[in-house]
N, C-alpha and C positions, 0 to 999 in steps of 0.2 A: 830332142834328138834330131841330129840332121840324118837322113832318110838315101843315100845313094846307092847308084846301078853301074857300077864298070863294064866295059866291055876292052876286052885286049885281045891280043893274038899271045898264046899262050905254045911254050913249044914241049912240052912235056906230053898237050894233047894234040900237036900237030892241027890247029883249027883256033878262032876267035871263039871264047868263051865269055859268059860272065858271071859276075859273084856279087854280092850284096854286101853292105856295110854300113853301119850304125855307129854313131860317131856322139858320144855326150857331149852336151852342151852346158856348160856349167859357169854360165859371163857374168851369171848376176844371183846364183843361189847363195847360201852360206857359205864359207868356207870350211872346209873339213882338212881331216889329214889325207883322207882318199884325193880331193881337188889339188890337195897341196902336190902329190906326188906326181910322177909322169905318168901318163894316159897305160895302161895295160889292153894285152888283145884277147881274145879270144876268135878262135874260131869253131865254127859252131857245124857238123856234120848232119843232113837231112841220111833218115833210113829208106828200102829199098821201096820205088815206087815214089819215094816224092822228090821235091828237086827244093832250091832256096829258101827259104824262109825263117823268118824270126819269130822265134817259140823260149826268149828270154824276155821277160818282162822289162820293158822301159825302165822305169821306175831304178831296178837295180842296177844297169849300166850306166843309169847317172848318178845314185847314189855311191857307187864305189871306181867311178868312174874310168869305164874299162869300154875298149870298140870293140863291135862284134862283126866278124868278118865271115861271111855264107856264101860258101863254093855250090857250085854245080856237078856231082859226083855222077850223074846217072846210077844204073845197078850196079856200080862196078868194085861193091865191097874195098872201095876205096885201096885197089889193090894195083900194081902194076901187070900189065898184060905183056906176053910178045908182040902183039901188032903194035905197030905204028900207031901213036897218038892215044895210047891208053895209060899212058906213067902214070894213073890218079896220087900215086902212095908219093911218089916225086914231086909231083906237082904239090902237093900238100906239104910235103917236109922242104921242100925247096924255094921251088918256084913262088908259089903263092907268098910265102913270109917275106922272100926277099925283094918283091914287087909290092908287098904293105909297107915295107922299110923303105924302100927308096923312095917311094911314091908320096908316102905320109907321115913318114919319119916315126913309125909306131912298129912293136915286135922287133928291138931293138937285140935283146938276148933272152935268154928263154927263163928269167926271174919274171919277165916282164908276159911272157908267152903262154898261152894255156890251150886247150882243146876238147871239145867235149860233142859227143854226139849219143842220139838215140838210136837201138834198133840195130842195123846195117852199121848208122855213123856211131853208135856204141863199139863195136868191133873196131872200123877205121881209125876213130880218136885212140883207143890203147894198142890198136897195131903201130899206127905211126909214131906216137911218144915215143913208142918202142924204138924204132926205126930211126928215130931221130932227137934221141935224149939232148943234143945239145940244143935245138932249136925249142921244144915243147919242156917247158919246168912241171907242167901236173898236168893230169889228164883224167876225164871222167866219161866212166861209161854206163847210159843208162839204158839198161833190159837189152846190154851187147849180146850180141849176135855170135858169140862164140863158136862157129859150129865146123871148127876147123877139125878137128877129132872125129866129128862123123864125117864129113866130106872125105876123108883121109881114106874111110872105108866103103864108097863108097864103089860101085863098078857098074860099066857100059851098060844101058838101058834101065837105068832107075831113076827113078825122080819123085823123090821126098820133097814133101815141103811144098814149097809156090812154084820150085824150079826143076829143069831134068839135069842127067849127068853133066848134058856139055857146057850147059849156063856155070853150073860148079866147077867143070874143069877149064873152063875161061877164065872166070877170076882169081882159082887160085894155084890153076897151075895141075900136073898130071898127080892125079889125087896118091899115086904110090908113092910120088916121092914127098911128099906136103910134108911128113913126119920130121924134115931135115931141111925145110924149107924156109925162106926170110920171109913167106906169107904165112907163116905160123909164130902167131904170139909168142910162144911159148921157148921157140927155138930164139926168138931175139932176146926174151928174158937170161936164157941161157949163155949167150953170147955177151949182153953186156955186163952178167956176174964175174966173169972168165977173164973176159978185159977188165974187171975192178972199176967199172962208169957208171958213176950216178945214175940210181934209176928214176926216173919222173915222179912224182908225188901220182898216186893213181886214188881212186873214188869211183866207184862202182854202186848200184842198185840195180834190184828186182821186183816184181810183185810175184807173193808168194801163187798169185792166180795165171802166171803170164806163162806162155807155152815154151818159152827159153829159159824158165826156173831149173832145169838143169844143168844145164849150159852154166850158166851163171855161177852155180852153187863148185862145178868143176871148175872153172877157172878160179876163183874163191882158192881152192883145195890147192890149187896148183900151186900159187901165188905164197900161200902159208907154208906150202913144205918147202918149198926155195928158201923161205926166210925174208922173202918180201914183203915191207914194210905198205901196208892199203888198208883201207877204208870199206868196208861192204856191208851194205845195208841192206835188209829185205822187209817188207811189210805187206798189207791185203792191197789188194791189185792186179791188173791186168795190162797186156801189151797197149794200152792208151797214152791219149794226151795228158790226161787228168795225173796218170800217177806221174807221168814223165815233170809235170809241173811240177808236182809237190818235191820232187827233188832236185828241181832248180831250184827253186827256194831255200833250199837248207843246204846245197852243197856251192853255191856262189856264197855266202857267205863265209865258208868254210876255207875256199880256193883266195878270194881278195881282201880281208880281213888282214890276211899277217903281210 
């Protein structure tokens, strides 16, 4: 795997940023039908509190050879903000694919495009697919963060969770109106049935131990009474790495396969 660090001036966030990228190397292995075809991307979302890094095993982005591309999202539930220099959700459905395109000729159309995050980047990868069906072909969320339904309810001086109200009302905007908002998954699933637009191939999991198992199982419910065609898995587990692996492992095969 060739190992690179970008750094760019990025105007979505109004500032120089950088992202991570993993690139298969495949000059002298066997030939498959995966080497045969053109390079596929992914981008890969870190959850709240941590920042870049590759948590997809080597091994399978040269095996089905696909680049893995790791932004730098801060807490920002990969949400667009009104301040200045916080578009993360633009920067993600825009900016970022169309600077892997020009730049490396990779994320060419969204057969070729995927996205998937843990946590925090569980919510972003299916809000932005959402957001951006033409750019993102499938998308997976592992132990998302769904918690756009409570924040909705949520009022001045509370603070559930890791965070207080205004951290919640930063990201996603003034929590009365979230119910009818483009920072609610749910309202975008609605919008692109209404418009008749492909929706993203979606893949989801939980651990039945993980403190977002309800979250989870509602989005699940949402998803099935729309008639949304997804993938959701649950099994023994907690909000860790451990279980986040074991379904990189069984859902990258799932995603590069066909």
């Amino acid at each position: 795997m060739a190992n690179l660090t970008i750094r760019f001036r990025s105007r979505c966030l109004d500032r120089y940023t950088t992202f991570l990228m993993y690139l298969p190397e495949n000059f002298e292995g066997a030939k498959t039908k995966y080497t045969e075809r053109p390079t596929k991307t992914l981008f890969l979302l870190h959850g709240y509190i941590g920042d870049a890094g590759n948590w997809v095993p080597e091994y399978l982005s040269e095996k089905y050879n696909f680049a893995v591309v790791i932004p730098n999202g801060e807490n920002s539930f990969w949400l667009d903000r009104k301040a200045t220099g916080h578009d993360y959700c633009r920067f993600l459905g825009e900016e970022l694919p169309d600077y892997v395109r020009k730049t490396f000729g990779l994320a060419k159309g969204k057969e070729d495009t995927y996205i998937m995050g843990l946590s925090m980047g569980g919510f972003g990868a299916i809000h932005t697919a959402f957001a951006y069906p033409d750019v993102f072909g499938k998308t997976v969320g592992l132990s998302g963060a769904y918690i756009h339904n409570g924040v909705a309810k949520m009022k001045p001086g509370d603070a559930p969770g890791i965070a207080n109200y205004e951290y919640y009302r930063e990201c996603f905007g003034d929590p009365e109106r979230l119910a009818e908002s483009d920072n609610n998954p749910e309202v975008l699933i609605k919008k692109l049935k209404a418009a008749g637009k492909q929706i993203p191939e979606i893949y989801m999991a939980c651990g039945t131990e993980d403190f977002l198992l309800k979250e989870n199982r509602e989005m699940d419910r949402f998803l099935t009474e729309q008639g949304v065609e997804h993938t959701y898995l649950e099994s023994e587990g907690t909000h860790n790495m451990e279980f986040w692996s074991r379904y990189v492992e069984k859902f990258i095969p799932m995603l590069f396969e066909s």
